[in-house]
N, C-alpha and C positions, 0 to 999 in steps of 0.2 A: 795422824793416821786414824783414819776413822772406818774403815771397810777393811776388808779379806774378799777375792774373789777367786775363787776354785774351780779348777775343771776339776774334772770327777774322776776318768779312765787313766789311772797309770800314778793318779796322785791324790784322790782319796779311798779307790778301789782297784783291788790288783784284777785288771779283769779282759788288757788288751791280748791274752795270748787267746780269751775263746775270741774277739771280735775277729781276726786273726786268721782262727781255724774255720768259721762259720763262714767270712768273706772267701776263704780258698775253695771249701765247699760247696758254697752255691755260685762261683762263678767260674769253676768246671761243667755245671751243669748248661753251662750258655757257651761253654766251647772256649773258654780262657784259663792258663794256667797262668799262676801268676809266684813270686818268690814274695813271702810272707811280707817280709819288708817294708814292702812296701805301704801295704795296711799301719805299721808304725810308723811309718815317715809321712801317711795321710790323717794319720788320729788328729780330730780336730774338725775335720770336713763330715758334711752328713751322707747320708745314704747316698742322696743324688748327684754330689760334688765326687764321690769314691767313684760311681759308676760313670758317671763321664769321662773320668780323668783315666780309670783302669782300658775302659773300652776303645778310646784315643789310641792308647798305649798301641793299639793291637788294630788300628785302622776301622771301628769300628763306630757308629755312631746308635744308642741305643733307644732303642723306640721308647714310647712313653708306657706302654703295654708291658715292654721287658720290665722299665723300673721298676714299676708296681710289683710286676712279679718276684723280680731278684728281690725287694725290698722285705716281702712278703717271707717269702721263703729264709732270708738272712735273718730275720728276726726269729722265727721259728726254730734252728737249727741253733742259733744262739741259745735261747731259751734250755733248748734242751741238754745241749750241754755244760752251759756256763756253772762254775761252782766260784762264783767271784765272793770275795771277802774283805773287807776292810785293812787297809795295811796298819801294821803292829801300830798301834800308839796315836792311831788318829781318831777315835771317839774321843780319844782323852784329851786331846790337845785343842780340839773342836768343843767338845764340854767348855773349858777353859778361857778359851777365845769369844763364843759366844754371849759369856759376859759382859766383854768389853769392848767389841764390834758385831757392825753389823755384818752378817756374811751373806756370800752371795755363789753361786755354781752356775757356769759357763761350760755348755756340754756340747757336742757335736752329734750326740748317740739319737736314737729317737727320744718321743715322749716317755711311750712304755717303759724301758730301759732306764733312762735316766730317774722318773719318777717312782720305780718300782727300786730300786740301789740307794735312791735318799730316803725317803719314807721308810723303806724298812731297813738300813743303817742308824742312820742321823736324823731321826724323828724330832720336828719341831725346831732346828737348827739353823737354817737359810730362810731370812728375808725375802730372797730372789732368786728363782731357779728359772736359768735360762737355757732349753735344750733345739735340738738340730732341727726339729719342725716348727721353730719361732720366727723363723725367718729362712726366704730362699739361698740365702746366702751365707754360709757360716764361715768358719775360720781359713785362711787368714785374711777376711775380710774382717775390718776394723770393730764393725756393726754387733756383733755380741758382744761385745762389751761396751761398748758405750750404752747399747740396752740397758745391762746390768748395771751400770752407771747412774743412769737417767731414772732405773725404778729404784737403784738404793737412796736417791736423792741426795746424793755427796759430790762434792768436788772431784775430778781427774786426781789433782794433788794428793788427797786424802784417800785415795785407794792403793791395794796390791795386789798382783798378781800374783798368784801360784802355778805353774805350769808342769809339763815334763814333752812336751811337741814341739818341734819347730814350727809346725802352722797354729798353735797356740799362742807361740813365742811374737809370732809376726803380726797377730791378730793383737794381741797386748800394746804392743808397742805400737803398731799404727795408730791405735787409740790412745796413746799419748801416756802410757800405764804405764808405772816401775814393773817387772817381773823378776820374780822369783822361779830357776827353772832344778825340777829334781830330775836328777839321771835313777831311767828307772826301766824304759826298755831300749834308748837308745843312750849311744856315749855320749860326753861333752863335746865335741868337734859338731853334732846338731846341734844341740842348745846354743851354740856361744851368740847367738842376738840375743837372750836374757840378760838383764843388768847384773844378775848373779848367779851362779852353779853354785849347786849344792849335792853330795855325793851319794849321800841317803835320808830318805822319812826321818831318820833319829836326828839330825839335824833341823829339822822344820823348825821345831820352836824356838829351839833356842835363835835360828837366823830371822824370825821374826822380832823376838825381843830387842837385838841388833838393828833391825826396822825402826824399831820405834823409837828406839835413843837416836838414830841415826835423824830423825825427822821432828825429833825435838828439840834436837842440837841445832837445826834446820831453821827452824822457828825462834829459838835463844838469839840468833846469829841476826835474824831480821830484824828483831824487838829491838836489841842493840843498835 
């Protein structure tokens, strides 16, 4: 195992209840209510993949004029209320890590966002940061991470997934990725296409260490 690769929202920063409250916000202001939920069960997808899919929902197809606008505004309203924070124990464990792989974040969020949450968290930490305006197509299309794949220059084999989304979860695994999935705003009955649940952050490390024996036993077993 030669890589880590991290989405960012729900499993290195606690930060989906404001995406949450900002997408309920600004897409009342276009005439849709919507049950919160749904925003978790879409974490993963970017601005343009939420608004097609929410506006669908509701018989509606959204001009290219609205996106900019909702996008515009989502972010803004974000902005001002977010007070997101690193969850308990992950500088440290990412300190840690960073020694001995190379890492890499798989985000669905914009640029601002994303880049604004790693730089000023986890300064100097990621190889490869790959966010939702990198490509038209984000999660669970396969293609973000094989991005991050192709820039960390490692093997499929030699990577892992950290997750907490089911369109995280399916975006991993189509790319051929072992994942790792933390229950963090939804239960395990979403997660379970991850090769593993895990029940909280304080478990991270340690089931990564578990990783690694597991995939050097992996290797013992072939040499043999």
């Amino acid at each position: 195992m030669n890589a880590i690769i991290f989405d960012m929202d729900g499993v290195l920063v606690d930060s989906m209840h404001y995406h949450a409250e900002s997408w309920d916000i600004v897409l009342k202001t276009a005439g849709i209510h919507i049950d919160r939920k749904i925003i978790y069960e879409l974490e993963g997808a970017n601005y343009r993949q939420v608004i097609d899919i929410v506006f669908s929902q509701f018989g509606r197809v959204p001009s290219e004029e609205e996106i900019r606008e909702i996008e515009k505004k989502k972010l803004h309203i974000f902005e001002e209320i977010a007070q997101i924070k690193p969850f308990d124990g992950t500088k440290e464990l990412l300190e840690k890590l960073r020694q001995k792989y190379q890492l890499a974040v798989v985000s669905g969020s914009n640029r601002r966002t994303v880049h604004s949450a790693i730089n000023g968290f986890f300064p100097d930490t990621f190889q490869v940061i790959i966010d939702g305006e990198a490509m038209k197509v984000c999660k669970p299309s396969p293609e973000p991470y094989l991005l991050a794949v192709q820039r960390l220059g490692v093997a499929k084999d030699q990577c892992l997934v950290i997750e907490n989304a089911p369109l995280g979860i399916q975006s991993a695994k189509a790319a051929g990725l072992r994942c790792i999935a933390i229950v963090s705003y939804l239960g395990r009955e979403s997660l379970k296409g991850a090769d593993l649940i895990i029940d909280s952050h304080h478990e991270l490390g340690k089931c990564i260490q578990e990783e690694e024996a597991r995939t050097e036993a992996n290797v013992s077993c072939i040499k043999g």
